[in-house]
N, C-alpha and C positions, 0 to 999 in steps of 0.2 A: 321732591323733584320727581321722584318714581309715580306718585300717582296721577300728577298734570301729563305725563308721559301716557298713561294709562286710558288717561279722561279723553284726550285728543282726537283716539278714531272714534269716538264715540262722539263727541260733537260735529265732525266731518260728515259722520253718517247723516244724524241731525238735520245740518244745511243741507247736505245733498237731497233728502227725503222732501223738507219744503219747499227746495225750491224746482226738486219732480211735479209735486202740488201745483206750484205755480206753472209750470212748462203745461201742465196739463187743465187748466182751467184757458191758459192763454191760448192755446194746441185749440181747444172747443170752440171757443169765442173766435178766433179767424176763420174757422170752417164753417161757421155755421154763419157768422155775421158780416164779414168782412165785403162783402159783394154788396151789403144792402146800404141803400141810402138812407140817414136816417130821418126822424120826424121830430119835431120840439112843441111835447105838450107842457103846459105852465099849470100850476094847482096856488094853493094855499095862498102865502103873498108875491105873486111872480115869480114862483119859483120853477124854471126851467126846466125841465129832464129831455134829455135826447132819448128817443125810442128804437131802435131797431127791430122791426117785426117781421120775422122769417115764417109767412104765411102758410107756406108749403108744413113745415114741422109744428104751425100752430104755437109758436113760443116766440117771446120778444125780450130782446135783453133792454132796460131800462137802465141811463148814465147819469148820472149826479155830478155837478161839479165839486173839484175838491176844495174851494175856499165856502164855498154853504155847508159841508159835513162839517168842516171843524169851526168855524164861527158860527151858525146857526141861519135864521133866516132874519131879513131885514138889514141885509149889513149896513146899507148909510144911512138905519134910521134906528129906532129902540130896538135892540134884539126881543125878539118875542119867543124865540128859541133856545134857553139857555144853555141845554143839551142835546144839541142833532142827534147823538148817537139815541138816544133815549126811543126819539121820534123816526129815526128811522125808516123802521119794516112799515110803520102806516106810512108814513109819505111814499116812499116806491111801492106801495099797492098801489094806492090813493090813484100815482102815477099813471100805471099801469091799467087801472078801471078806465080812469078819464080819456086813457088814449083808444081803448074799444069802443066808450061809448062816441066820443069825437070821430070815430072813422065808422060808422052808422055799424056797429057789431056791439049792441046793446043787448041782446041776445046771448051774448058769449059769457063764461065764466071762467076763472082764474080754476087752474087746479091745482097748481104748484107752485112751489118757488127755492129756489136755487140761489144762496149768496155767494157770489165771488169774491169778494171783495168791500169794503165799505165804498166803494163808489159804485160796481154792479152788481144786480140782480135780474136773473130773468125770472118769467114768465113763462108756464105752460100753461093751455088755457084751451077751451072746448068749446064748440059752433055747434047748432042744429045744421046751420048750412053747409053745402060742399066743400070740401077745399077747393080755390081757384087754382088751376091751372098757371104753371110757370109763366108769366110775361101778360096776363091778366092785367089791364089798367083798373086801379083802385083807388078809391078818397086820399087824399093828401090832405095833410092840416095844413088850413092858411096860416099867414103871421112869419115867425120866426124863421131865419135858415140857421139852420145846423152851424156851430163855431164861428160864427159870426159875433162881436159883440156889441151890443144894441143899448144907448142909454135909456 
């Protein structure tokens, strides 16, 4: 009984420490994202990701839904994905390419990447060209709207 007494601030620390971790990934992601409207580029077999690309900082957080991490891809047909987690980190590049070269920033290259989370990851990523200027109108991908759900 004396050492579960013992063990207790030490798992208290623990939780508190993770979930500092999470106040602070969550803390970054509203500051940096939360103002942007997002965009839904598709890859592989229609598989969706919502983009948020914060122009000004040159980085874009990429969203995954969370019924394709843990069943895979092709839900109402053969899984062809038997392990998401496996495929992951390529799929949210893959994402993340697709959505530079889709908004005519072919030119641009990935320098980093930052996992949040098994459903975020962003992108830092580098232009020959300028940065735009706050309130710049720029390419939007046609198709899909953001949280909308589309058969």
């Amino acid at each position: 009984m004396r050492r579960r007494a013992a063990l207790l601030p030490i798992g208290l620390v623990s939780v508190g420490l993770a979930l500092a971790g999470c106040t602070t990934g969550f803390s970054y992601i509203s500051r940096n994202y939360v103002a942007l409207t997002p965009q839904v580029v598709t890859i592989g077999c229609k598989e969706p990701y919502e983009v948020y690309d914060n122009r000004q900082l040159r980085r874009m957080l990429v969203v995954s839904d969370a019924l394709r991490e843990y069943a895979g891809c092709n839900l109402s047909e053969v899984r062809i994905d038997p392990d998401p987690a496996a495929s992951r980190v390529k799929r949210f590049r893959t994402a993340a390419r697709a959505y530079l070269d889709e908004t005519v920033r072919e030119d641009c290259r990935i320098t980093g990447e930052t996992v949040f989370d098994p459903l975020k990851s962003e992108f830092a990523y580098a232009c020959d060209a300028p940065i735009e200027k706050r309130g710049t109108v720029v390419p939007r991908l046609p198709g899909r709207q953001p949280g909308l759900n589309q058969q």
